[in-house]
C-alpha positions, 0 to 999 in steps of 0.5 A: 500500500505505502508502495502504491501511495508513494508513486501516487504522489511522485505522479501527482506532484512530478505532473503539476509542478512541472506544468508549473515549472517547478521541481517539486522537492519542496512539496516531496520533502513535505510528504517526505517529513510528515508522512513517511517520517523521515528526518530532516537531512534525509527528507532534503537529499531525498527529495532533490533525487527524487526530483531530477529525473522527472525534472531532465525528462520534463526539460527535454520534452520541452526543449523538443517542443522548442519551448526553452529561452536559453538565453535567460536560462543560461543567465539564470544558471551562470548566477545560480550554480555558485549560489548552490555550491556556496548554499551547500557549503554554509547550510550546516551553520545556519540556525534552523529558525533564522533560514525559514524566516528567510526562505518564507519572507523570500517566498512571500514576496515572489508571490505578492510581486505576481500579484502586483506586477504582470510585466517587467519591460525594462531589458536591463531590469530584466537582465538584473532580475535573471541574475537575483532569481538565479542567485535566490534559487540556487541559495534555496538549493544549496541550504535547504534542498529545495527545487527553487522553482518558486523564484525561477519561475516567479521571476519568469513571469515577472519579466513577462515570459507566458506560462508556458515559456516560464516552465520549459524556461525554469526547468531547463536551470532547475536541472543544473541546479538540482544537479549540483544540489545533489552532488553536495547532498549525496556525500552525506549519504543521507538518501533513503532509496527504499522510499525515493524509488518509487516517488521517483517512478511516479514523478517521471511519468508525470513529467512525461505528461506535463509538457503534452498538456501544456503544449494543448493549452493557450499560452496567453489564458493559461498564464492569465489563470495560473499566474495569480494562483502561483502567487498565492501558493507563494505567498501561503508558502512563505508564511507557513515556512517562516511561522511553522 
């Protein structure tokens, strides 16, 4: 049964969050924590090996669906890669409390800034922005063993990529991301394999869906729909990480 309800949920959560263009360790190390009671350090390195495989199958569907901004992409990666090594390298002397302070304030501007702001037009600001959401993602990454998907994606759509573009986009940096997470993670050998194979399983046959549907959908209505949602999520996110 637990077999059956762990690729469930790597299914489920593998189809949304990469239609969402996110990676998900931050909804699988929630399942992870509290309903298959692993620990902390173990729920992170899980949840991050968990997720790169639906993520380099969902980044590959969209790269063939020519989907992909490389040029923003390869910005947002440049300025996040160091951010992963140097998160990794600090994470086990920051004080537990003060991160999520950080990480859910991070959070819940992304998702007031989705609320507030449907376009950034200005090439320079976006060029800065690209940097700052890269560098943000990559922290999250490297201290906390999540995704970073959220403020990727977020700084996306705020620079004023569609929905669609914002996913294929996001999950292209999320793949070198989570990549590098795991390097750092995995020498710590905290990985619980008997749990992350099948949430693994489920995840890679939701990503194989996730660009199908999206590439069915208009672009413009899907990003109108999601975009507002997306912020909120954040913003809920944000606030239950900082006063959980």
């Amino acid at each position: 049964m637990d077999i059956v309800l762990l690729i469930l949920a790597g299914f489920i959560i593998g189809t949304i969050v990469i239609s969402l263009g996110g990676g998900g360790a931050a909804y699988y190390l929630g399942i992870l924590t509290t309903i298959f009671g692993l620990g902390p350090a173990s729920a992170a390195a899980t949840s991050l090996v968990t997720a790169f495989p639906s993520l380099l199958i969902g980044s590959y569907s969209y790269f063939r669906l020519h989907k992909i901004n490389f040029k923003i992409a390869l910005r947002m990666i440049y300025a996040a890669v160091p951010a992963v090594i140097i998160g990794s390298l600090i994470s086990p002397y920051i004080p537990e409390k003060l991160y999520s302070y950080i990480i859910g304030g991070i959070l819940a501007y992304l998702g007031i800034q989705l609320l507030l702001q449907s376009k950034q037009n200005n090439h320079r600001a976006g060029q800065a922005a690209a940097i700052v959401y890269g560098v943000i993602g990559g922290l999250m990454v490297g201290v906390g063993g999540l995704s970073g998907g959220g403020p990727i994606t977020a700084g996306l759509l705020v620079m004023g990529a569609d929905m669609v573009t914002a996913a294929a986009t996001s999950s292209l940096v999320l793949v070198t991301m989570t990549f590098v997470g795991i390097c750092f993670h995995l020498q710590a050998g905290n990985v619980d394999w008997g749990v992350g194979i099948w949430i693994m399983i489920g995840a890679i046959l939701g990503s194989f869906l996730a660009p199908i549907l999206l590439n069915r959908l208009d672009p413009a209505k899907f990003t109108k729909y999601v975009k507002p949602i997306l912020g909120i999520m954040l913003v809920v996110m944000g606030a239950f990480t900082a006063f959980k």
